[in-house]
KOLTI-564195 format. One line per 5 residues: number of its first residue (from 1); for each residue y negated, x, z negated of N, C-alpha, C. Coordinates in Angstrom, 2 decimals. Last residue first. Example, Ala and Ser with C-alpha at 12.3 -4.5 7.8 and 13.67 -1.06 7.14 Angstrom:
# KOLTI-564195
2> 2.25,12.85,-7.08,1.06,13.67,-7.14,-0.03,12.90,-7.87 ~ 5.69,13.19,-7.80,4.50,12.30,-7.80,3.30,13.20,-7.80 $
# end
This chain:
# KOLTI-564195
195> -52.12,99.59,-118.77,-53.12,98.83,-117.49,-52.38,98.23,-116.76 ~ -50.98,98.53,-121.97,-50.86,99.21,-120.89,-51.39,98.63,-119.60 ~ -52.98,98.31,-124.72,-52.05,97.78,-123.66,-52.28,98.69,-122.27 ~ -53.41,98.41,-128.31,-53.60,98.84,-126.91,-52.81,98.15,-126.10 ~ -55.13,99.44,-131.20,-54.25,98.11,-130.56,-54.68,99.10,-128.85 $
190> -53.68,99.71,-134.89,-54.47,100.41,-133.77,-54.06,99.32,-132.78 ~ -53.94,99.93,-138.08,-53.35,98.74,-136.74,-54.38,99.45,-135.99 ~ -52.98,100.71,-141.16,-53.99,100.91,-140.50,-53.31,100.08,-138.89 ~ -51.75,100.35,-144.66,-51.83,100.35,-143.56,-52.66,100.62,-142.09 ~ -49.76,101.43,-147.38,-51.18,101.58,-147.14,-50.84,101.28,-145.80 $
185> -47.74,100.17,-150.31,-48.02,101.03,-149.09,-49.70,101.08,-148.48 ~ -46.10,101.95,-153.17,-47.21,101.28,-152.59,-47.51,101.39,-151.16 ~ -43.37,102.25,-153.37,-44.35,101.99,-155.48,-46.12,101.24,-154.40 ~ -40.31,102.32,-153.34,-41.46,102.23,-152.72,-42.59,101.52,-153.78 ~ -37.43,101.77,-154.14,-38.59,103.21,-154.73,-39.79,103.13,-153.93 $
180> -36.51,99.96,-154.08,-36.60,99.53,-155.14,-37.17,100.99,-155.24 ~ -36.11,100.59,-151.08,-35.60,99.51,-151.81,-35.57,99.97,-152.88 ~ -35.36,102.96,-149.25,-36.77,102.54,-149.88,-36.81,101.31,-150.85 ~ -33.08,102.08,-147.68,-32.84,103.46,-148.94,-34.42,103.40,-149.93 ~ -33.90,100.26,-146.59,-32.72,100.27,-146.94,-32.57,101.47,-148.13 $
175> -35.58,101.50,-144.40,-35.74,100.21,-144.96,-35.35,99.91,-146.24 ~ -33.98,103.17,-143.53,-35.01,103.77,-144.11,-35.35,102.92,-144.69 ~ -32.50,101.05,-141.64,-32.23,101.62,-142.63,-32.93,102.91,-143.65 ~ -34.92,100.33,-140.30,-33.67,99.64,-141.17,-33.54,100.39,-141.70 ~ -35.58,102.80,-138.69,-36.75,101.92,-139.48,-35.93,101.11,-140.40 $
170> -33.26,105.10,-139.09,-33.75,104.12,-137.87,-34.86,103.31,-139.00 ~ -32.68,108.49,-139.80,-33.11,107.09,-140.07,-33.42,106.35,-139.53 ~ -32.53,111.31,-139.16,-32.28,110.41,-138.44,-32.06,108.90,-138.96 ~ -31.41,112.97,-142.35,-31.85,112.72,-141.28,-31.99,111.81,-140.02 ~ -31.19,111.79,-145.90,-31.03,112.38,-144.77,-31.82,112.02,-143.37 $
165> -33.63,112.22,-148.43,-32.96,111.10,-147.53,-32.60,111.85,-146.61 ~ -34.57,114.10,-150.27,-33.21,113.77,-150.68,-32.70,112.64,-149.47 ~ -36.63,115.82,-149.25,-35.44,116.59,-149.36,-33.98,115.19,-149.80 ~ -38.53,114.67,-152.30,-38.29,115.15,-150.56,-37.05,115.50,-150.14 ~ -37.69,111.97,-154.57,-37.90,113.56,-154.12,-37.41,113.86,-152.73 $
160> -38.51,108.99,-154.13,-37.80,109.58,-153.85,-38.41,111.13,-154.05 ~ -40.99,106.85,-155.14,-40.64,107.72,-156.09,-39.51,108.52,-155.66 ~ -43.65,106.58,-152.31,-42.18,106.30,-152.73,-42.02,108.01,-154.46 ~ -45.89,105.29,-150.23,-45.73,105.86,-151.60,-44.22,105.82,-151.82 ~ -46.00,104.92,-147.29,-45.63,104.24,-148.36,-45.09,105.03,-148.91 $
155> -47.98,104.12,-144.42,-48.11,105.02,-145.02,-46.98,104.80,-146.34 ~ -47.52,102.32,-141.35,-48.17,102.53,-142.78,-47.00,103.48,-143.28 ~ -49.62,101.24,-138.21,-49.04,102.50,-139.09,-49.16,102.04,-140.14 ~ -48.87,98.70,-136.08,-49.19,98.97,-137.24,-48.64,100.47,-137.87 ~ -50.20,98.03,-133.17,-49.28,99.37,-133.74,-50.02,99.61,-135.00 $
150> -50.58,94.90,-131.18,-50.43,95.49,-132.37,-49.87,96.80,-133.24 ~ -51.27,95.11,-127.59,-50.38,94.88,-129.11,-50.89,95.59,-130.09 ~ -53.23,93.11,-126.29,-53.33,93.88,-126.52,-51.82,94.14,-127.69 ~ -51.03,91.25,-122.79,-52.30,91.26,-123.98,-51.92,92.38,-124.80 ~ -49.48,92.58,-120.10,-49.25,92.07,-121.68,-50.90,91.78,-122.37 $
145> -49.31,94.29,-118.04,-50.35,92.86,-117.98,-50.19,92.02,-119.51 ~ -46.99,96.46,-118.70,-47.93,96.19,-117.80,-48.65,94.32,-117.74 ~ -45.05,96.82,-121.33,-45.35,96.31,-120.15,-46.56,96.28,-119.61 ~ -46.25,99.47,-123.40,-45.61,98.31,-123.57,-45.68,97.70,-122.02 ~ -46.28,101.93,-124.89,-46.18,102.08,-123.38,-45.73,100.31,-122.80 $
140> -47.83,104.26,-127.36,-47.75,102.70,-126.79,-47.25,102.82,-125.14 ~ -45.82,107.22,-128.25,-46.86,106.27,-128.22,-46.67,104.81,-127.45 ~ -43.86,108.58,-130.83,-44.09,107.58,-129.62,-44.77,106.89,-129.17 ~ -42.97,111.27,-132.86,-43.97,109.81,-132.35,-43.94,110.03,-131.00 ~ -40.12,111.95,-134.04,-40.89,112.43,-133.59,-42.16,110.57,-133.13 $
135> -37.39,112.33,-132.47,-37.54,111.98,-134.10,-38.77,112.27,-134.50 ~ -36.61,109.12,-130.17,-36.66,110.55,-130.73,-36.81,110.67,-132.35 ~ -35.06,106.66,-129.27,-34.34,107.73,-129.79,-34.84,109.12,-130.07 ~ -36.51,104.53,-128.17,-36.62,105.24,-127.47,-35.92,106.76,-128.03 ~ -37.34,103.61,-131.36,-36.44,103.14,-130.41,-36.13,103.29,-129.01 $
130> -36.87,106.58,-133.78,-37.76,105.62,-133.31,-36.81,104.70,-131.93 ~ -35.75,108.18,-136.62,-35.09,107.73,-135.18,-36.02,106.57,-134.70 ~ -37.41,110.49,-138.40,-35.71,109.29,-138.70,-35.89,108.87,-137.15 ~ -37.61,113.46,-139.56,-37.83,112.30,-138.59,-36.86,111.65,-138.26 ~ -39.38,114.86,-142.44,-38.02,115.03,-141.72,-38.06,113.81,-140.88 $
125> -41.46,118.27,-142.66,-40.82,116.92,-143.31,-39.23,116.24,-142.32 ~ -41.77,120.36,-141.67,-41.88,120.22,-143.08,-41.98,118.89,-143.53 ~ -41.50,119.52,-139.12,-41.29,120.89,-139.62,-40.96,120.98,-140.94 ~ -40.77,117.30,-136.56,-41.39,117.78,-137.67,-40.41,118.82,-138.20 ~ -40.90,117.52,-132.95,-39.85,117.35,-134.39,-40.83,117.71,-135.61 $
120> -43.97,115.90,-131.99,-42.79,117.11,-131.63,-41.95,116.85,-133.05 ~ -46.00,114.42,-132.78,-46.12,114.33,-131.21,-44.74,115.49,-131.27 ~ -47.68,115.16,-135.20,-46.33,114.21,-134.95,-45.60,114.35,-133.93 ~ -50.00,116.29,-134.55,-49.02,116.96,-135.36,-47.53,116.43,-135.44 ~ -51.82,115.23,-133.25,-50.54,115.54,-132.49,-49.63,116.47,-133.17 $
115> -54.25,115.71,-135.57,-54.11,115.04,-134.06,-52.79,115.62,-133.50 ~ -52.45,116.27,-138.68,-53.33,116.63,-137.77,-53.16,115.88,-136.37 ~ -52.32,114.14,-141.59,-51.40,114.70,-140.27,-52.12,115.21,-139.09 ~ -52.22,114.54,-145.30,-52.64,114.07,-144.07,-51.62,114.91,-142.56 ~ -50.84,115.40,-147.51,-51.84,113.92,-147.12,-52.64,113.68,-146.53 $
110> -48.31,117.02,-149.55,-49.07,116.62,-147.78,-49.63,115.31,-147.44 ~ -47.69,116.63,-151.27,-48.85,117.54,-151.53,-49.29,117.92,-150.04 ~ -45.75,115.61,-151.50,-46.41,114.75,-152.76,-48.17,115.53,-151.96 ~ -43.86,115.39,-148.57,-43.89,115.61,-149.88,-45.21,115.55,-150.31 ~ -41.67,113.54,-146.81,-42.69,113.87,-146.78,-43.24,114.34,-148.03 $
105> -39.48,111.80,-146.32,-38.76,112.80,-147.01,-40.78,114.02,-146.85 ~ -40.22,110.90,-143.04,-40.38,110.44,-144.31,-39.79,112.06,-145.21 ~ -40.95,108.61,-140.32,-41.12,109.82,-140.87,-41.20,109.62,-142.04 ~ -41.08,107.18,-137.35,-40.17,107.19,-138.44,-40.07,108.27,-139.12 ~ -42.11,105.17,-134.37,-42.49,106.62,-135.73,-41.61,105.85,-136.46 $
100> -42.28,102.77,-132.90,-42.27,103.96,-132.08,-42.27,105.32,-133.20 ~ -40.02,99.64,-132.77,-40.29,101.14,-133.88,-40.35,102.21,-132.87 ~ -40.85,96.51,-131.19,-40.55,97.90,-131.22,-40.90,98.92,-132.10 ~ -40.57,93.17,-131.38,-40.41,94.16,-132.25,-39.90,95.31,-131.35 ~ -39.95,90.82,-130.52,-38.63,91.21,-130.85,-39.01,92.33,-131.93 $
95> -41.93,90.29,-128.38,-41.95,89.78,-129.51,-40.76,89.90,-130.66 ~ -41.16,92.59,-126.35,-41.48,90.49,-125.57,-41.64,89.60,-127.14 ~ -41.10,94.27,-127.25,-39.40,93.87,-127.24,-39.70,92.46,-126.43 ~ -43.87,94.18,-129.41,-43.10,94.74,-128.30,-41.93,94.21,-128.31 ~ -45.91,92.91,-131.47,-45.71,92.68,-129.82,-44.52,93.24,-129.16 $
90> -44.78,94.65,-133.50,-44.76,93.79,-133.60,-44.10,92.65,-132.07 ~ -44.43,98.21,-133.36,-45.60,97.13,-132.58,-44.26,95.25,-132.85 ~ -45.09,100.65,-136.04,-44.79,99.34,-135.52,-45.11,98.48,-134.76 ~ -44.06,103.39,-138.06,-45.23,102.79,-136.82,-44.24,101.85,-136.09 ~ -43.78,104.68,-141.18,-43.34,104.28,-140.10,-44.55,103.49,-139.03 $
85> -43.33,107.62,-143.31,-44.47,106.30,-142.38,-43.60,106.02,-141.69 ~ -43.15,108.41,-146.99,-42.58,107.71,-145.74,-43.60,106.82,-145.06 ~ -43.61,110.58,-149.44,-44.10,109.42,-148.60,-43.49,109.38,-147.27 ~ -43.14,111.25,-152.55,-42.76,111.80,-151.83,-43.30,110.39,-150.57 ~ -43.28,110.97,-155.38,-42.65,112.21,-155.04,-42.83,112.08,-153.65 $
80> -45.50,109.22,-157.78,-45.57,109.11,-156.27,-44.59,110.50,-155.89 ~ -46.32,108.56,-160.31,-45.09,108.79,-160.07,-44.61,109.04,-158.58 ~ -48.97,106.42,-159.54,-48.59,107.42,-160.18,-47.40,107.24,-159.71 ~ -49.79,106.18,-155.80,-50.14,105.32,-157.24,-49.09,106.65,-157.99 ~ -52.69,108.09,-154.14,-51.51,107.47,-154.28,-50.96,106.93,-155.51 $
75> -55.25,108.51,-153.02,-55.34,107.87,-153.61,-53.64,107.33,-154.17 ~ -54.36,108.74,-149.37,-54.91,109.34,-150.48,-54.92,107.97,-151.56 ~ -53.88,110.21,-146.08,-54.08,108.91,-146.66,-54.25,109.65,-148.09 ~ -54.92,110.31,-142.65,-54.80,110.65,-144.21,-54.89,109.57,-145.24 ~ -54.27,111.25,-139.56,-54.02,110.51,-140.42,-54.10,110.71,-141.60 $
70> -54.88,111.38,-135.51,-54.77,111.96,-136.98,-54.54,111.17,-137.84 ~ -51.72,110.23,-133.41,-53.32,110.02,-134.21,-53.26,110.63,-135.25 ~ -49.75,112.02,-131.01,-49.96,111.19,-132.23,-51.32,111.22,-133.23 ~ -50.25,111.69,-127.48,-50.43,112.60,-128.42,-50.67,111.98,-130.06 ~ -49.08,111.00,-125.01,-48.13,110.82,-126.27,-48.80,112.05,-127.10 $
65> -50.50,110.36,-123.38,-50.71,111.41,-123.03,-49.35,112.01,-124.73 ~ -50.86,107.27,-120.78,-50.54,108.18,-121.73,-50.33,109.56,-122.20 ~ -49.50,106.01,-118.59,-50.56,106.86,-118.49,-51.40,107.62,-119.57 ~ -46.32,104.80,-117.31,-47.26,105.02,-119.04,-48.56,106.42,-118.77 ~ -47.00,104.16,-114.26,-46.41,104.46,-115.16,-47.19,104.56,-116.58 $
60> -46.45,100.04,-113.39,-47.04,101.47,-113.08,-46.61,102.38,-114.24 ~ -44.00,101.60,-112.61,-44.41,100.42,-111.76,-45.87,99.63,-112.76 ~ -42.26,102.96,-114.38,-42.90,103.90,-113.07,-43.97,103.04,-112.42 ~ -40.78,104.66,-116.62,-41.96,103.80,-116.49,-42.37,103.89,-115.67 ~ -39.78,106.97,-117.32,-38.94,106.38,-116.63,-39.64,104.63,-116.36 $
55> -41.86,108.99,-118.42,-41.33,109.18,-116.99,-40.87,107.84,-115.98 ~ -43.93,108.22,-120.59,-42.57,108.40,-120.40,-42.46,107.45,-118.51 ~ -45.84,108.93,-123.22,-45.93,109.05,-121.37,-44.40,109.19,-121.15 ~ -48.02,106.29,-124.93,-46.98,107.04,-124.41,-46.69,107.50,-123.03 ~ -50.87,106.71,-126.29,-50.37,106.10,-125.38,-48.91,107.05,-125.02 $
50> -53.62,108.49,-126.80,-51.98,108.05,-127.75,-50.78,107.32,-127.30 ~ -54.89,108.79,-124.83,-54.06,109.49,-125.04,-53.35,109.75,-125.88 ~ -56.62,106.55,-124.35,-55.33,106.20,-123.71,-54.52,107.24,-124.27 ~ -57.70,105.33,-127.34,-57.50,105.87,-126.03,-56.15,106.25,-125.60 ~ -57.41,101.52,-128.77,-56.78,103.30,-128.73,-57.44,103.68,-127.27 $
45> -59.15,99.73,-130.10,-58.45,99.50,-129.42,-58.22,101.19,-129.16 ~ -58.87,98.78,-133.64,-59.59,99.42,-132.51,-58.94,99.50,-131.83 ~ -58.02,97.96,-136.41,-58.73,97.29,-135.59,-58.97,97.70,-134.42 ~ -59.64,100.87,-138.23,-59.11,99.99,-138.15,-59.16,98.70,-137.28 ~ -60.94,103.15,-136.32,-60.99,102.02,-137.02,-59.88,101.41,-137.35 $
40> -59.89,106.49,-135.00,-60.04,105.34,-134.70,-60.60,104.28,-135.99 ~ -60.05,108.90,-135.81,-59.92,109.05,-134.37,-60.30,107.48,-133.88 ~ -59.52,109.53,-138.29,-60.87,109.81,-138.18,-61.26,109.56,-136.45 ~ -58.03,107.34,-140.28,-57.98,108.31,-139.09,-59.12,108.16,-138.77 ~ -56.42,106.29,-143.39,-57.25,106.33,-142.38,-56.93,106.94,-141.35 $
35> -54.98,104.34,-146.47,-54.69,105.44,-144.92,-55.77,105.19,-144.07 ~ -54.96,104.39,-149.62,-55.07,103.60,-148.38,-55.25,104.82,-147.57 ~ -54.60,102.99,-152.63,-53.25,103.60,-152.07,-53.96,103.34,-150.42 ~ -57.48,101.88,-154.26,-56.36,101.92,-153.57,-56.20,102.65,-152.79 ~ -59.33,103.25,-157.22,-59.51,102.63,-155.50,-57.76,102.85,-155.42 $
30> -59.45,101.20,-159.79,-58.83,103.02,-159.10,-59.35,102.63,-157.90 ~ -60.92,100.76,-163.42,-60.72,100.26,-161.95,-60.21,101.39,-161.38 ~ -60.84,101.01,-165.94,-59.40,101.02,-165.55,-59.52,100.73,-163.84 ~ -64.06,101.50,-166.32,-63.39,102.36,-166.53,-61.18,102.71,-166.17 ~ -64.68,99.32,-165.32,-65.01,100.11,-164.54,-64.41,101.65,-165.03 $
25> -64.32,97.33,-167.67,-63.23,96.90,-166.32,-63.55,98.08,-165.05 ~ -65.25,99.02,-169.33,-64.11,98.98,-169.79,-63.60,98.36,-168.23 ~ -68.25,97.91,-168.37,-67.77,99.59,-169.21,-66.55,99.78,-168.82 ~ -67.84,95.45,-168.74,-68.09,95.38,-167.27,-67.43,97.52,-167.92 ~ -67.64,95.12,-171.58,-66.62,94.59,-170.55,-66.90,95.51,-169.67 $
20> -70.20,95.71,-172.30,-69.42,96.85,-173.04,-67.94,96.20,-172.20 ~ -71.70,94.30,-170.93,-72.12,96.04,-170.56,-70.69,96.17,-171.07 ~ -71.34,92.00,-172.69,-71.13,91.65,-170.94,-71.20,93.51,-171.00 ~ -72.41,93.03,-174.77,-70.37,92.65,-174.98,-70.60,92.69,-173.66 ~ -74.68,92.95,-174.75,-74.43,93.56,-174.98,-73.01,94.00,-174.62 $
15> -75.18,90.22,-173.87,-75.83,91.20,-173.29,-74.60,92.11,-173.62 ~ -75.13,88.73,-175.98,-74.51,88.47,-175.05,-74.54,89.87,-173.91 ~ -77.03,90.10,-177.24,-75.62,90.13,-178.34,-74.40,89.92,-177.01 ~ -78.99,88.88,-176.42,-79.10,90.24,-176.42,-77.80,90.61,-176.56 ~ -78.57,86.47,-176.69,-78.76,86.65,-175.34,-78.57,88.09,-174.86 $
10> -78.67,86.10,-179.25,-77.92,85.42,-178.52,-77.76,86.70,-177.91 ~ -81.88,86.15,-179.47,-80.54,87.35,-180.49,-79.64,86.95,-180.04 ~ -82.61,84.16,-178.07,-82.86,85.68,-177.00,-81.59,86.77,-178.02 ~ -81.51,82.26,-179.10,-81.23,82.16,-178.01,-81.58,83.99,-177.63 ~ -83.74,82.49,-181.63,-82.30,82.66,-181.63,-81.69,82.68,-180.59 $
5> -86.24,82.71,-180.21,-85.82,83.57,-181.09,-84.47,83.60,-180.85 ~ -86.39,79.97,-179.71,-86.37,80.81,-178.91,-85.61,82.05,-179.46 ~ -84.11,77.79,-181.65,-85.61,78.89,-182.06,-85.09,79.20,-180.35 ~ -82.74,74.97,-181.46,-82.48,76.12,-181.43,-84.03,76.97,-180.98 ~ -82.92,71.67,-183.06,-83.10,72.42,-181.83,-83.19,73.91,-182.18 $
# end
């Protein structure tokens, strides 16, 4: 049978190697590639004034104020040149899918988006084609009596240099040119429905 003794020189020894791991798995740990807004949760249901306002909605109309949510994201993985978002309702089309954002050619040293910084052509980056044809954000305007939808934003790391995807990208095909340079994405889901 084994000494006390020997169990605790064990125990210590055990000790020791467990610190000098836990050292080493806290020294390669990173936080993740992830996107926020200081306007909402993840999960949350939106005010109305992200909501889209388009005219040709009349019965009732989009009561919306199409102003695009702040946004930052951080933590990006190495080799990162350059970031592409897109925004997604899943729900929309009757379940088909609507793309209201398409933004990309975004560079290394912009990481974040002010409240309604989206909401008009971008300046210093470049806007691919949402499904309502702007280049620019679109807020929620989905049918009237629908349950809540889903508007996934994400954020995605890419090894492209700015400047190199052309203009007017539809979510496909941005899709399409991101293929095999997208290194990480980050997401956030806002939810709303129209009254």
């Amino acid at each position: 049978m084994r000494s006390i003794a020997n169990f605790a020189g064990k125990g210590a020894s055990l000790g020791l190697a467990a610190a000098l791991c836990l050292n080493v798995t806290f020294a390669f740990a990173a936080d993740p590639f992830a996107v926020t807004s200081s306007a909402f949760k993840d999960g949350d249901v939106w005010p109305a004034k992200f909501a889209g306002a388009d005219p040709s909605r009349t019965s009732p109309p989009c009561p919306g104020q199409n102003v695009s949510p702040p946004l930052a994201w951080s933590n990006a993985p190495a080799n990162t040149k350059s970031f592409a978002i897109m925004m997604y309702d899943p729900d929309g089309g009757n379940g088909l899918g609507a793309v209201h954002w398409v933004a990309y050619n975004i560079p290394l040293t912009k990481t974040s988006l002010a409240e309604g910084e989206a909401s008009a052509s971008p300046k210093d980056f470049t806007g691919g084609k949402n499904n309502v044809g702007h280049d620019h954000y679109f807020g929620p305007c989905g049918p009237s009596g629908h349950s809540l939808h889903h508007y996934i934003i994400t954020v995605i790391a890419t090894d492209i240099e700015p400047g190199k995807l052309k203009a007017g990208l539809a979510r496909d095909e941005l899709i399409g040119e991101l293929r095999g340079h997208a290194l990480a994405p980050a997401s956030l889901v806002g939810r709303y429905t129209r009254p």
